[in-house]
N, C-alpha and C positions, 0 to 999 in steps of 0.2 A: 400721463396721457389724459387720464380724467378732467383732470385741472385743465386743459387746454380745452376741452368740451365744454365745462363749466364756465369757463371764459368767453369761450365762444358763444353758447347761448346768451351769457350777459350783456353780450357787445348789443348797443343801441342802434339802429341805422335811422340815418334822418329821416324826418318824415317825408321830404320826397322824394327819398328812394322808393319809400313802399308805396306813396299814390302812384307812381312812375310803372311799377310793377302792378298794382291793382289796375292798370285801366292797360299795359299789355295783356295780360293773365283775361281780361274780359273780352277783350278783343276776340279770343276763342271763341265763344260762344254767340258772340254778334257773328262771327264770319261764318258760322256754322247754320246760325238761323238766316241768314240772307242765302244761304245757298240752298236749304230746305223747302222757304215758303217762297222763292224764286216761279220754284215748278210748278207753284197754283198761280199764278198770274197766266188771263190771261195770253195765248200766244203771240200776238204782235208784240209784246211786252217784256216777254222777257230775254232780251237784249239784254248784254253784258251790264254786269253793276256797275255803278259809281266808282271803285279804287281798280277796275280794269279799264276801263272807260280813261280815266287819268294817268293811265302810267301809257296806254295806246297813245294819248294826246301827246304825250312829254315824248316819248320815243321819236314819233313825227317830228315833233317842233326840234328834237335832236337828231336828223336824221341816221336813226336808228335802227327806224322800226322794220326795214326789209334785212336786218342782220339778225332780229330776234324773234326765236322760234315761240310757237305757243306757249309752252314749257317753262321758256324765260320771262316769258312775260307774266304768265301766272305766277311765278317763284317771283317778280320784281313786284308783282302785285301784295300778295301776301307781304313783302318783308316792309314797302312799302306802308301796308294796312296797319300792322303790329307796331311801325314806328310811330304812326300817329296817334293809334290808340294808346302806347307808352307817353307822349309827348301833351294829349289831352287828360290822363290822369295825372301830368304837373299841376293841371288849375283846377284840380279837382276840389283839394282841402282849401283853398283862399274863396273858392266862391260858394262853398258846403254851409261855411262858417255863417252864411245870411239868410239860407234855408230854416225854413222850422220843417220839424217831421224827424220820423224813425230814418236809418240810415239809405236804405232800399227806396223811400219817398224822395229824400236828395236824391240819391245818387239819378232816379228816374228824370227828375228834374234838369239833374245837371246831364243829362243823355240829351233832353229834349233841346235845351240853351245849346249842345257841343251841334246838334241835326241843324236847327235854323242858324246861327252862325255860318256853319260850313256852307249847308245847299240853297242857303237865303240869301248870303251876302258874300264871304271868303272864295270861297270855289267858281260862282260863276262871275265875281268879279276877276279873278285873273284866269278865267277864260277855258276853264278846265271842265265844267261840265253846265249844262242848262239848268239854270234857274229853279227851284223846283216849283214854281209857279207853270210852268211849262212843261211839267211831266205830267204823267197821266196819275190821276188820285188812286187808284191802287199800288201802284210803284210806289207812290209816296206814302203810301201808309206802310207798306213794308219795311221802308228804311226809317219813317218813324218810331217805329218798333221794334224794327234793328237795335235803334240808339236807346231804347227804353231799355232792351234788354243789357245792352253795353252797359248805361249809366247804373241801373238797377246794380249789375253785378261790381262796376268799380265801386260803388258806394259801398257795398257790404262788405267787400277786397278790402277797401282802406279800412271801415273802423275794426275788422277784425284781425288788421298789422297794428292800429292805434294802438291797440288794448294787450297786443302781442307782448312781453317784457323777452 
């Protein structure tokens, strides 16, 4: 039994399993702090986030959305969110590699790159949510710092899987 422990630790996973895992695993904490500093904005303002705001659109645009309860839509929200946070810790190591800095400076960086991609260009070109040119600059520092705290943390996720044996 030992020996199959031993082997087991030794087994290597590719590296991007673990960015894949480092940027779900961060996710947690972005979701946690968009839900916290939510409640200081604010009252006109704090309307639904961004990944409930897109799963409401996508239900619509699938006429869905009169079949799904709060509940599901929060629960599609959430698995929703964690997929994309798994799916943006793939580009996490190809574009770290061009950063200079300690790992927590990338990873903040690449948070900042994963927020303007998404709410600058990705998201409101296929119609999913507004611009954030058009949102109110509190909101939008929220979710910049969402993504600082996301990138922050997959950055320090992945090098301490890198260095994992």
């Amino acid at each position: 039994m030992s020996t199959l422990v031993r082997e087991a630790d030794a087994q290597e996973y590719p590296s991007w399993i673990k960015d894949a895992v480092a940027g779900c695993v961060a996710t947690a904490p972005m979701t946690l702090f968009m839900l916290l500093t939510q409640r200081f904005l604010p009252h006109g303002q704090r309307y639904d986030l961004p990944p409930e705001i897109i799963i409401q659109d996508l239900a619509r645009r699938a006429h869905l959305h009169w079949r799904l309860s709060k509940r599901q839509v929060l629960l599609a929200t959430l698995v929703s969110h964690f997929g994309f946070g798994t799916a943006m810790g793939l580009f996490y190591r190809p574009v770290e590699r061009y950063m200079p800095g300690p790992s927590l400076a990338k990873g903040g960086g690449f948070g900042l790159l994963v927020w303007a991609a998404s709410y600058l260009g990705l998201l409101p070109a296929l119609g999913l949510v507004a611009s954030a040119y058009r949102e109110p600059g509190r909101r939008n520092l929220m979710m910049i710092a969402a993504h600082l705290v996301w990138g922050s943390a997959t950055g320090l996720l992945a090098s301490l899987f890198a260095n994992r044996r």
